[in-house]
C-alpha positions in Angstrom: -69.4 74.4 -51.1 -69.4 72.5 -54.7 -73.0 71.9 -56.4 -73.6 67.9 -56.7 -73.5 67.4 -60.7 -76.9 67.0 -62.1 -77.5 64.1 -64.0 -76.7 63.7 -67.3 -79.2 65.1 -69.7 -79.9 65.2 -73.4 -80.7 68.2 -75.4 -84.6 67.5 -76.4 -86.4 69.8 -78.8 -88.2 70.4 -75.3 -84.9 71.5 -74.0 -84.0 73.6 -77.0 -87.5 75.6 -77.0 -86.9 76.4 -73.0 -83.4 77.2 -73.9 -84.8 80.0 -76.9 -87.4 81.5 -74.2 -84.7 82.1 -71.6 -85.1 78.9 -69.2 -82.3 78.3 -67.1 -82.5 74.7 -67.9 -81.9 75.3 -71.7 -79.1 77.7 -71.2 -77.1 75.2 -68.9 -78.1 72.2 -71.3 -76.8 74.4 -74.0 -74.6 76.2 -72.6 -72.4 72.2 -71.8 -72.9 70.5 -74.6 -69.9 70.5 -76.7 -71.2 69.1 -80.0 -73.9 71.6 -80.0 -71.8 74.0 -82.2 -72.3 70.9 -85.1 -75.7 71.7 -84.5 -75.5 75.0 -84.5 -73.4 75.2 -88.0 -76.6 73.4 -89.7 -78.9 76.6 -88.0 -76.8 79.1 -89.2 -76.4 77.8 -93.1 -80.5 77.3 -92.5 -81.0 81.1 -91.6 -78.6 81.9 -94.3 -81.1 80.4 -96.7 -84.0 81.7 -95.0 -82.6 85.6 -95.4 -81.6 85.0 -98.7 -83.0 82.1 -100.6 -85.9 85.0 -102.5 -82.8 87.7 -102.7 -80.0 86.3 -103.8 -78.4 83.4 -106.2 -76.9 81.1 -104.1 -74.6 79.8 -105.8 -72.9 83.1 -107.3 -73.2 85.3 -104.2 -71.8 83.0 -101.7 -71.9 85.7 -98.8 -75.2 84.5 -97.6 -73.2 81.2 -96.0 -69.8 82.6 -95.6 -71.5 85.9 -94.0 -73.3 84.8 -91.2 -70.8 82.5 -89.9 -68.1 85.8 -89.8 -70.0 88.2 -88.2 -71.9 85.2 -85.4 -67.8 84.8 -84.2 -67.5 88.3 -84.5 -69.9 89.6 -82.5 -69.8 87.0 -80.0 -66.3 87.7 -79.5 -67.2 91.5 -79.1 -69.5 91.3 -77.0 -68.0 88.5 -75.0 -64.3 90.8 -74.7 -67.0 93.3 -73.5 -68.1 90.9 -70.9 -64.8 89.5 -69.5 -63.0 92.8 -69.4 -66.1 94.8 -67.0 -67.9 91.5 -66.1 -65.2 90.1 -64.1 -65.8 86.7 -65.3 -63.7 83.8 -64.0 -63.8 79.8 -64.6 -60.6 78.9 -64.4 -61.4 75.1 -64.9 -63.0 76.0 -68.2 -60.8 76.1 -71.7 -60.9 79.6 -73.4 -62.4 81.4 -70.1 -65.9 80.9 -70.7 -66.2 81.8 -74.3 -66.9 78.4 -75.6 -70.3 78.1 -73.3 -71.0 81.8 -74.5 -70.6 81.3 -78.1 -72.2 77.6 -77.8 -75.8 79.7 -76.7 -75.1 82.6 -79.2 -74.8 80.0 -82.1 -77.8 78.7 -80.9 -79.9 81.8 -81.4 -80.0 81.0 -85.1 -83.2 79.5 -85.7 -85.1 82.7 -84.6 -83.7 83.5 -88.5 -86.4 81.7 -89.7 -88.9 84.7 -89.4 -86.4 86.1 -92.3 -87.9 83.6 -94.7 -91.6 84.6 -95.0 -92.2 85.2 -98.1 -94.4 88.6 -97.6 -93.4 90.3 -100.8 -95.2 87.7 -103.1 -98.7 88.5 -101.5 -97.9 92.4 -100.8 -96.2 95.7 -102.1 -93.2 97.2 -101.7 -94.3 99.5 -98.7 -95.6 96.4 -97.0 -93.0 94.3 -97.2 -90.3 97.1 -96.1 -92.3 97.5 -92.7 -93.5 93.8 -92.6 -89.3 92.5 -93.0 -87.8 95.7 -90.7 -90.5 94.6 -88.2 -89.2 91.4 -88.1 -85.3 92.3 -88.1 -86.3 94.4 -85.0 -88.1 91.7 -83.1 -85.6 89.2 -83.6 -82.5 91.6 -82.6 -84.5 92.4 -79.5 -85.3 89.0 -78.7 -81.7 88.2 -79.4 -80.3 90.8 -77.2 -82.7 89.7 -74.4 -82.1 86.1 -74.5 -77.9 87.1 -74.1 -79.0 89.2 -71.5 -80.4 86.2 -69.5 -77.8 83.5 -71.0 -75.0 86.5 -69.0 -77.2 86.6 -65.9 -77.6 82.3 -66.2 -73.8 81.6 -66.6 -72.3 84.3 -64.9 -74.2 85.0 -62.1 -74.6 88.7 -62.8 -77.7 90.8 -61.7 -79.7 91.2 -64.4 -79.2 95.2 -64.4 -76.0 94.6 -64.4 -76.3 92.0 -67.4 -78.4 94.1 -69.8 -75.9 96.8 -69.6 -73.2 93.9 -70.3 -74.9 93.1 -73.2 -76.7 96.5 -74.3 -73.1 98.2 -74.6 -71.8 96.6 -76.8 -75.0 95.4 -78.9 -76.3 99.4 -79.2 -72.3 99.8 -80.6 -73.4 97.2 -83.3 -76.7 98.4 -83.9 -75.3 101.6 -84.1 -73.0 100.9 -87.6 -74.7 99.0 -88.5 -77.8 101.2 -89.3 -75.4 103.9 -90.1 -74.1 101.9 -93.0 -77.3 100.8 -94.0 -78.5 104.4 -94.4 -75.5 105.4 -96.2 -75.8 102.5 -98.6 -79.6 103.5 -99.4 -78.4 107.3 -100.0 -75.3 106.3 -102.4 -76.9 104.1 -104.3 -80.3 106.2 -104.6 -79.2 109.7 -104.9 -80.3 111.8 -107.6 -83.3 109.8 -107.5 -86.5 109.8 -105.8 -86.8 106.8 -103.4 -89.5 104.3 -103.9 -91.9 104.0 -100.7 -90.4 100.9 -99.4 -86.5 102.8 -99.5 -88.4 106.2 -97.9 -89.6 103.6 -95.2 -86.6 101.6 -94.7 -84.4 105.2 -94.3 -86.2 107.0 -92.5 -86.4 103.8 -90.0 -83.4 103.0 -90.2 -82.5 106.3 -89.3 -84.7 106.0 -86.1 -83.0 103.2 -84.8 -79.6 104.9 -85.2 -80.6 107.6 -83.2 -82.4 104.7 -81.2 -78.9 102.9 -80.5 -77.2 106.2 -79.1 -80.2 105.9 -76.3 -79.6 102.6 -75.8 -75.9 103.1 -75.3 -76.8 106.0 -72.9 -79.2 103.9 -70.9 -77.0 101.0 -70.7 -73.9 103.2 -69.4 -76.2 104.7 -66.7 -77.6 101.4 -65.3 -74.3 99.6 -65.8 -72.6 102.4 -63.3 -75.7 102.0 -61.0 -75.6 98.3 -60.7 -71.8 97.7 -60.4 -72.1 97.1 -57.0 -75.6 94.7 -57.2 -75.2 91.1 -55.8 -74.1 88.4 -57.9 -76.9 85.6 -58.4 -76.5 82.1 -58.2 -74.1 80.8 -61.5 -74.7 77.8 -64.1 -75.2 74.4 -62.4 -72.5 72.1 -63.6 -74.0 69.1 -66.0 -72.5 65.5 -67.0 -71.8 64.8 -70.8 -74.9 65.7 -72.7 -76.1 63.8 -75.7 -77.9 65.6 -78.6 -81.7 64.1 -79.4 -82.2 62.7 -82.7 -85.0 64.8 -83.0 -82.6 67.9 -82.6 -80.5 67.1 -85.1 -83.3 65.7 -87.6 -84.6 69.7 -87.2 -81.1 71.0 -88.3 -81.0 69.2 -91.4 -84.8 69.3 -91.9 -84.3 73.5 -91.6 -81.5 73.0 -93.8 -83.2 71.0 -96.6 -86.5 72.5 -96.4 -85.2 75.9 -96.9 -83.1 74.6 -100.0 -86.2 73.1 -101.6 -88.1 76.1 -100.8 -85.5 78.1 -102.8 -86.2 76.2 -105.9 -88.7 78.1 -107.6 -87.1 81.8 -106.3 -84.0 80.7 -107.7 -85.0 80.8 -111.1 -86.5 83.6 -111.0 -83.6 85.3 -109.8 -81.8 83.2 -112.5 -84.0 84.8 -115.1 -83.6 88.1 -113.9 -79.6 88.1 -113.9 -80.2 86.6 -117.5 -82.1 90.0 -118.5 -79.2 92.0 -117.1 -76.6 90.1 -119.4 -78.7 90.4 -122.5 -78.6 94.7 -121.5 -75.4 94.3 -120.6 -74.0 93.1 -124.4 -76.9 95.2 -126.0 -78.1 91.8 -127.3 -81.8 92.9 -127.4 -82.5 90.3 -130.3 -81.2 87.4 -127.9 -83.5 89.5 -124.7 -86.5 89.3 -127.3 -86.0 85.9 -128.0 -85.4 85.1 -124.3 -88.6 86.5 -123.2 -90.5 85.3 -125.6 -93.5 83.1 -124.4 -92.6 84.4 -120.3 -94.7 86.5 -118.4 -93.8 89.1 -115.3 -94.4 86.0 -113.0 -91.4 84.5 -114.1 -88.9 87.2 -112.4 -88.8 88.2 -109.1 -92.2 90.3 -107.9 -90.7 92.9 -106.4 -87.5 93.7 -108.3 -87.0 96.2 -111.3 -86.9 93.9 -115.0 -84.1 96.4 -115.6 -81.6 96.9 -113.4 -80.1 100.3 -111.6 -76.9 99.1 -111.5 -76.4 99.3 -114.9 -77.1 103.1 -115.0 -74.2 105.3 -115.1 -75.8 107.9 -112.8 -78.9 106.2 -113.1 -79.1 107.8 -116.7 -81.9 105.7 -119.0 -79.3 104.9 -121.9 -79.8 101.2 -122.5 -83.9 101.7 -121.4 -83.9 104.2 -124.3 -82.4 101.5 -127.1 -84.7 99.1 -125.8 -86.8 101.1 -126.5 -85.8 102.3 -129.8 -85.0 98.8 -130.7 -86.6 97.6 -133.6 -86.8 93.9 -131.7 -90.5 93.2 -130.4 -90.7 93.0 -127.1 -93.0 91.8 -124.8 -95.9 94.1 -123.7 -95.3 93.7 -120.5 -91.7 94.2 -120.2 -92.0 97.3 -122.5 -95.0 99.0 -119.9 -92.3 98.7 -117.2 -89.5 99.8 -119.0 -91.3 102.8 -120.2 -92.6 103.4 -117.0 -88.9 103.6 -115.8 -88.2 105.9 -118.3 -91.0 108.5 -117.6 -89.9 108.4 -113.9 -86.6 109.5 -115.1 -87.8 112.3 -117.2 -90.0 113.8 -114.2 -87.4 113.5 -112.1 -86.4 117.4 -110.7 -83.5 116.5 -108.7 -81.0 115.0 -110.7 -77.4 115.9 -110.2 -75.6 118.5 -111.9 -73.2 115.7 -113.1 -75.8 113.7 -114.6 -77.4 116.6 -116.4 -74.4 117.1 -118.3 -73.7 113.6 -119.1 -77.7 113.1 -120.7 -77.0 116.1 -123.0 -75.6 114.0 -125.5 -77.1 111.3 -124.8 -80.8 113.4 -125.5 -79.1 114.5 -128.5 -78.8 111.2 -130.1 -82.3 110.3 -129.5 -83.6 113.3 -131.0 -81.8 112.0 -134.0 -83.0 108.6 -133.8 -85.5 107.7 -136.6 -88.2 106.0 -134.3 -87.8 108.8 -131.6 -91.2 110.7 -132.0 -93.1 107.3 -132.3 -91.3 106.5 -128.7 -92.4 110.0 -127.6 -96.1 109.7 -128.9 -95.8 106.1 -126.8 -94.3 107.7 -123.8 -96.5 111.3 -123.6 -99.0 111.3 -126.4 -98.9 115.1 -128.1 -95.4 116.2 -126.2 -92.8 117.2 -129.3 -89.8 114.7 -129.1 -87.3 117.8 -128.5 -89.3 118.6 -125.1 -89.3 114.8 -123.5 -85.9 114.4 -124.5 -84.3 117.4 -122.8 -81.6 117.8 -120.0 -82.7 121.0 -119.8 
């Protein structure tokens, strides 16, 4: 027996909340509602800004937009392939077989993105901000994975049992590179050098939620075997047209906006920061002195090295070294940090055979260098020039 249409409804910001807590009213509502991927578009380019608009400058590294969008059809489509190939799923009256009304409530799960945007690193450390942002990355990919769950179970009539393992397949896969990756990255571009606390944190928990996926997987195998023959549930209710409030879409390109504005200030900081790395980059260190001149430390990023590592060949301290030597004045402030960059290298014990050999020279030259024992009284009062700047 066919379900009498409801009336046509509109997608309220009342609607939209229910919809991001699980109610079956907001996943019908947004599950229908074709011009809800519009919508949707604006929330993604907002939590693009919110992830990013501190890290990265926007206009240069134009992942942060482009990113999200490949990787939301991605993984909707992975997990939905997932879905129609052991879910059994079947609208024939529906274009695409169901994938528009799964990806329509996927899209929607931008705005939980948001929690990506405070700004905990300019009131904390390092350390705190690596657990307080991983925190936060976890809690929004659980609540993600939980609110597909019940969208699966809402549209599709599955059990829920049989809907988390649905959804926890193919999400643990995910989770499962994508930490892997993560690690991998953190170990390439570290090694040889001892990780700060935040990078100890974030690998070892990233680690943890590697091994963490492989349970998952496990788990979601078992109950998906177990459940395969559980009931199906009543499906979606069918709706008329549905409108989109004003008020929804004056929150998509508040989001949008308000997230832009708040990048302002970061922006330039980052902006002075790449600035720094071009000056290193040419060796202009009378065009670096004259660019810093009159800026303090709270004009670049808090939590972000003046110099940085990527312009290290094997993280060796060459260009630290002629700034250094450099008979340009710098800043006192930029020369404690750069020093202090310097000493970190010296004490490191586990450099790589390859880099040892490469600083040989490189020592040797400094040893040479008429203003190296006034660098080494500055860097370890009383140590001889020829003992700081060994490879040995």
């Amino acid at each position: 027996m066919s379900q009498t249409p409801l009336p046509s409804p509109i997608l309220t910001l009342r609607i939209l909340g229910k919809f991001l807590i699980g109610d079956r009213e907001g996943i019908e509502t947004v599950a229908q509602c074709g011009k809800v991927i519009l919508v949707a578009a604006l929330f993604i380019v907002s939590a693009g800004l919110a992830r990013n608009y501190d890290h990265h400058l926007l206009w240069e590294e134009l992942l942060w937009i482009g990113g999200p969008f490949g990787m939301a059809f991605f993984s909707s489509g992975f997990i939905f392939c997932v879905l129609k190939i052991f879910g059994g799923l079947d609208y024939p009256e529906e274009k695409f077989g169901n994938y528009l009304s799964f990806l329509r409530c996927f899209l929607m799960t931008a705005p939980m993105a948001w929690l990506y945007g405070f700004p905990i690193e300019q009131w904390s450390g390092v350390l705190t901000a690596s657990i307080f942002n991983f925190t936060v990355l976890m809690i929004v990919s659980f609540w993600r994975v939980a609110l597909m769950i019940r969208v699966t179970s809402v549209l599709f009539g599955h059990h829920p049992a049989r809907a988390f393992a649905l959804i926890a397949i193919p999400a643990s896969v995910e989770m499962f590179f994508a930490t892997l990756v993560q690690s991998i990255n953190i170990v390439g571009i570290m090694s040889g050098v001892t990780l700060d606390e935040g990078e100890q944190f974030l690998l070892t928990a990233t680690g943890i939620v590697t091994m963490g996926s492989v349970v998952l997987f496990v788990i979601a195998i078992i109950v998906g075997c177990v459940s395969r023959k559980f009931q199906m549930i009543s499906r979606r209710r069918e709706m008329g047209k549905i409108k989109i409030s004003r008020m929804v879409w004056g929150l998509a390109v508040l989001a949008t906006v308000g997230w832009l504005v708040l990048a302002v200030p970061h922006q330039k900081r980052l902006l002075a920061h790449l600035r720094i790395e071009n000056f290193i980059r040419a060796d202009d260190f009378a065009g670096l002195s004259s660019f810093l001149e009159g800026k303090t430390r709270s004009d670049f990023p808090k939590n972000r090295k003046l110099y940085p590592w990527a312009l290290t060949s094997h993280r060796s301290p060459n260009s630290r070294m002629k700034i250094l030597l450099s008979e340009e004045v710098m800043p006192s402030w930029f020369e404690r940090e750069i020093e202090q960059e310097v000493l970190k290298w010296i004490d490191e014990k586990d450099r790589p055979e390859n880099s040892l050999e490469m600083e040989k020279s490189l020592y040797e030259e400094i040893q040479n260098h008429p203003r190296a024992q006034e660098l080494a009284d500055r860097l370890t009062p009383g140590v001889r020039v020829d003992q700081l700047f060994s490879a040995e």
